[in-house]
N, C-alpha and C positions, 0 to 999 in steps of 0.2 A: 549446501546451496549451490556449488560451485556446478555438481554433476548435474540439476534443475535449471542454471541456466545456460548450460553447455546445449540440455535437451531442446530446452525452450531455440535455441540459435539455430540447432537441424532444424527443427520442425519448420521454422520459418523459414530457411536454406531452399529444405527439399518440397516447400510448398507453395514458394515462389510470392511468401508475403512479406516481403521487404517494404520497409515504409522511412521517411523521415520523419527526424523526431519530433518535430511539432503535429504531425499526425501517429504517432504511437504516443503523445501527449495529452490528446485530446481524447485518444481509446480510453488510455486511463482512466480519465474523469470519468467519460462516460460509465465504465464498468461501474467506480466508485458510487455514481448515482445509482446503480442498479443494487448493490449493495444497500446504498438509505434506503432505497425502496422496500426491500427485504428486511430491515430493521422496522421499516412501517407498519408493513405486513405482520412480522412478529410481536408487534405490540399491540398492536390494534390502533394504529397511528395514534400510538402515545398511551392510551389510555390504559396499557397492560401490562405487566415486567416481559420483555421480552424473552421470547423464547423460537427457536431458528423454526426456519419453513423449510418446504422440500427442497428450493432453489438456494438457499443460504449459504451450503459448500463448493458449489457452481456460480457463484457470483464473487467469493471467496477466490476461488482459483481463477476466475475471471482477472480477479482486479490482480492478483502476483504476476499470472502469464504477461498482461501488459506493462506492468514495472519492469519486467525481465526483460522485455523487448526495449525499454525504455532505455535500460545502462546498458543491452547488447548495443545497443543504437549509439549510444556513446563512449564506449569504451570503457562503462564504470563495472567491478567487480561487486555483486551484492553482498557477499558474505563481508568484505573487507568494508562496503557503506555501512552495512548495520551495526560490525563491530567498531566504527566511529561513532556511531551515532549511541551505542550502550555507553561509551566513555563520558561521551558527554551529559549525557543522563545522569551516570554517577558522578561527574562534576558539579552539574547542580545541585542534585540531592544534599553533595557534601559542604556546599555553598550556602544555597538558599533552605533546604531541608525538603525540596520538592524539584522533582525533572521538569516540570513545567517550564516554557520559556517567558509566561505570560511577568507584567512586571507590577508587582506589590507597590499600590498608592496609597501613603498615609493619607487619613482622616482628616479634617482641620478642626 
């Protein structure tokens, strides 16, 4: 991941798309909607088990290219976020019995 977002930092270096992070923030999202749209697309908004379209892998790389820019933009290391964020994953699991962060409401 390290050498992808090394790439990702030329490319935007030598292509003069420097942005702050509250605008590489808002790419993001965007991308992401572009992504549910392609889940829509794939399903038949809803009504199908999903299955990818031609833009699915391009919307995909979409949405990482702008996360990358997001922790170049901040100083954050991706390999090192995601390997925090599998620990905590498996903290849960080992906790609750699910990575979820959502919180279990008894019944009355």
């Amino acid at each position: 991941m390290k050498d992808l977002q090394l790439s990702v930092a030329a490319f935007v270096r030598q292509n003069g798309q420097e942005a702050d992070v509250a605008h590489r923030l808002l790419d993001a999202v965007s991308e992401l909607g572009e992504v549910a749209k392609e889940v829509l697309k794939g399903s038949s908004y809803g009504s199908a088990k999903f299955a990818t379209t031609n833009g699915w892998k391009e919307e995909l790389g979409d949405v990482l290219f702008s996360l990358l820019c997001v922790a170049n933009s901040t100083g954050v290391d991706m390999e090192e976020a995601v390997r925090l964020a599998l620990a905590k994953y498996e903290r849960r699991i080992k906790i609750k019995g699910e990575a979820s962060s959502r919180q279990r409401h008894s019944q009355p």
